[in-house]
C-alpha positions in Angstrom: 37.4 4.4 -9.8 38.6 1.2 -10.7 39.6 -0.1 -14.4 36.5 -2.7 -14.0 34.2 0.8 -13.6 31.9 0.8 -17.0 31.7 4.2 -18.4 28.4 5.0 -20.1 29.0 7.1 -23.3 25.0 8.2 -24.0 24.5 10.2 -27.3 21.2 12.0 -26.7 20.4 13.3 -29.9 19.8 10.0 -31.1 19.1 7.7 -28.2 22.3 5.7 -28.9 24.5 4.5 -26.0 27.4 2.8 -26.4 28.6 0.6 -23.1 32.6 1.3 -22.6 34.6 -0.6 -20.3 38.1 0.9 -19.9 41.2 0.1 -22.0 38.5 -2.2 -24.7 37.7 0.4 -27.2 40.4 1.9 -29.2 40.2 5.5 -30.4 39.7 4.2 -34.0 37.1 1.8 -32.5 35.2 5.1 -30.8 35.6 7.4 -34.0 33.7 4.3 -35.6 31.2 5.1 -33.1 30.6 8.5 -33.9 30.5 8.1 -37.1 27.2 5.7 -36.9 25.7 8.5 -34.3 26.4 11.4 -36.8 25.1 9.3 -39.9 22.1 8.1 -37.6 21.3 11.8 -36.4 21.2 12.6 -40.1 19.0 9.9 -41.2 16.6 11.4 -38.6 17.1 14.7 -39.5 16.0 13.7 -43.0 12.5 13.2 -41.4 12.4 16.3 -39.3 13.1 18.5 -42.6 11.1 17.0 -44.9 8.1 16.8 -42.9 8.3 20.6 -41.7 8.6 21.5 -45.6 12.0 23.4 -44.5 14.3 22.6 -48.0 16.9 24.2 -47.3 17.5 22.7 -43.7 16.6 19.2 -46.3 18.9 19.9 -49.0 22.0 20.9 -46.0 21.4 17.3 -45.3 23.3 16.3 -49.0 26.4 16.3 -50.5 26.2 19.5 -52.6 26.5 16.8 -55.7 23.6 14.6 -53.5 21.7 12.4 -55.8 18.1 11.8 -54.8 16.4 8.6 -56.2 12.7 7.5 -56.1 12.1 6.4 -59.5 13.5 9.2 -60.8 16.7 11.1 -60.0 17.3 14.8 -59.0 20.7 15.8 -58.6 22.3 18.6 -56.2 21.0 20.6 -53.3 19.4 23.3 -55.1 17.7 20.5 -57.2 17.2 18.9 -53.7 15.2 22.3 -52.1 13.5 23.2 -55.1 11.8 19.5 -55.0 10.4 20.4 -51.6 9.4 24.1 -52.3 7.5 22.8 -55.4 5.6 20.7 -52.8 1.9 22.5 -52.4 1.7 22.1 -48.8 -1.9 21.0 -48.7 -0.7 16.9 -47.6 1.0 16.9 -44.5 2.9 13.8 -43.8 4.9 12.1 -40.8 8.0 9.9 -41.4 8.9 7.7 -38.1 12.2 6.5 -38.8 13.3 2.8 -37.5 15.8 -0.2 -38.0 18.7 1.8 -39.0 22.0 0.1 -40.0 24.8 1.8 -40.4 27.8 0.5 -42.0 31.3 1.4 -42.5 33.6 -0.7 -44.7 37.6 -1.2 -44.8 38.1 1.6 -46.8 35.8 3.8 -44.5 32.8 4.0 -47.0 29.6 4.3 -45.1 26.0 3.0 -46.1 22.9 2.8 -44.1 19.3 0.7 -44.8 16.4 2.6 -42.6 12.6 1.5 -42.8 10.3 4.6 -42.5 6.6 4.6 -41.8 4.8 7.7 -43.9 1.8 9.0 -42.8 -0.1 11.1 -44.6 -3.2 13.1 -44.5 -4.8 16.5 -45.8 -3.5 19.6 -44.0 -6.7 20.6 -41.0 -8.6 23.7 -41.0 -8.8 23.4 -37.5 -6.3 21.5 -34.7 -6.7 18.1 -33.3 -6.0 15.0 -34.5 -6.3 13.8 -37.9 -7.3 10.6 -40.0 -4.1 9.3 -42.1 -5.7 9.2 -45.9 -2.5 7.1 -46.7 0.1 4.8 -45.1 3.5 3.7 -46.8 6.4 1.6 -45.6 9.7 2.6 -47.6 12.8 1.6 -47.5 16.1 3.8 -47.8 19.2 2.6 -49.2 22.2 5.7 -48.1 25.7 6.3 -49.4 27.0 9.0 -46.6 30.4 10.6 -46.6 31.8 12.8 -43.7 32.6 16.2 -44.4 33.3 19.3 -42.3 29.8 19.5 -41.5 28.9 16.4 -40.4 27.5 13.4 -41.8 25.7 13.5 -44.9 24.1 11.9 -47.8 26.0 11.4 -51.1 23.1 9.5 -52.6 19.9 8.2 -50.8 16.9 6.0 -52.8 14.1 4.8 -51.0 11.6 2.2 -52.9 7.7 1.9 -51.1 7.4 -1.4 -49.7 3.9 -1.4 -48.6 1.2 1.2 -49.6 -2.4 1.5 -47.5 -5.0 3.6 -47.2 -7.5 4.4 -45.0 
């Protein structure tokens, strides 16, 4: 292959590719990279948990001193998981995650903006599609930090932008 060949770095998890002609990237420039795919995957992760009621699969997602705000403030993953077991379970929502920046400053501290649509409608009695009894736009504001286990969040605080119903 020649040095003008474009490798194709894809990143299925998250849907991210990254276009990579030979010798332009740096290592450094690349770790950057996975950096914004881990944090990403996380971000979407946060969805995935929280909507399947699984806290402790949520709460992995934090720093073990995570800081949760949404007008209040809970503190810690067990703090994190409790929040979500205390949920009743009779509302079941969807978050579609979208528009998510990730950015890493000079002294490699990461924070990421994400808009998430919430849907949300009483659990069924029986299968099939269901009418959404509410509809939210928020917006996340995430300090991340890399640890052994991946990306996660250090503090995350989301503030509801737009609120409908049905």
């Amino acid at each position: 292959m020649s040095q003008y060949c474009i490798r194709i770095i894809l990143v299925i998890a998250t849907g991210f590719a990254v276009l990579v002609q030979p010798g332009v990237l740096s290592a450094q420039e690349l770790d950057r990279y996975q950096v914004i795919v881990e944090c990403t995957d996380t971000i979407n992760r946060y969805a995935h948990t929280r909507d399947q009621l699984d806290a402790e699969g949520h709460a992995s997602l934090f720093t073990e001193d995570g800081v949760m705000e949404f007008g209040g403030s809970i503190t810690g993953r067990e703090a994190i998981a409790q929040r979500l077991r205390d949920n009743d379970g009779s509302a079941m929502t969807r978050h579609m995650s979208g528009s998510i920046v990730v950015s890493i400053d000079d002294n490699d501290g990461i924070t990421a903006h994400s808009y998430f649509h919430v849907f949300q409608a009483n659990r069924p009695g029986s299968p099939g599609p269901l009418p959404a009894e509410s509809y939210l736009m928020v917006e996340y504001d995430d300090e991340l930090r890399m640890t052994d286990t991946g990306c996660k969040f250090a503090k995350r605080e989301f503030k509801i932008i737009f609120m409908g119903q049905h």
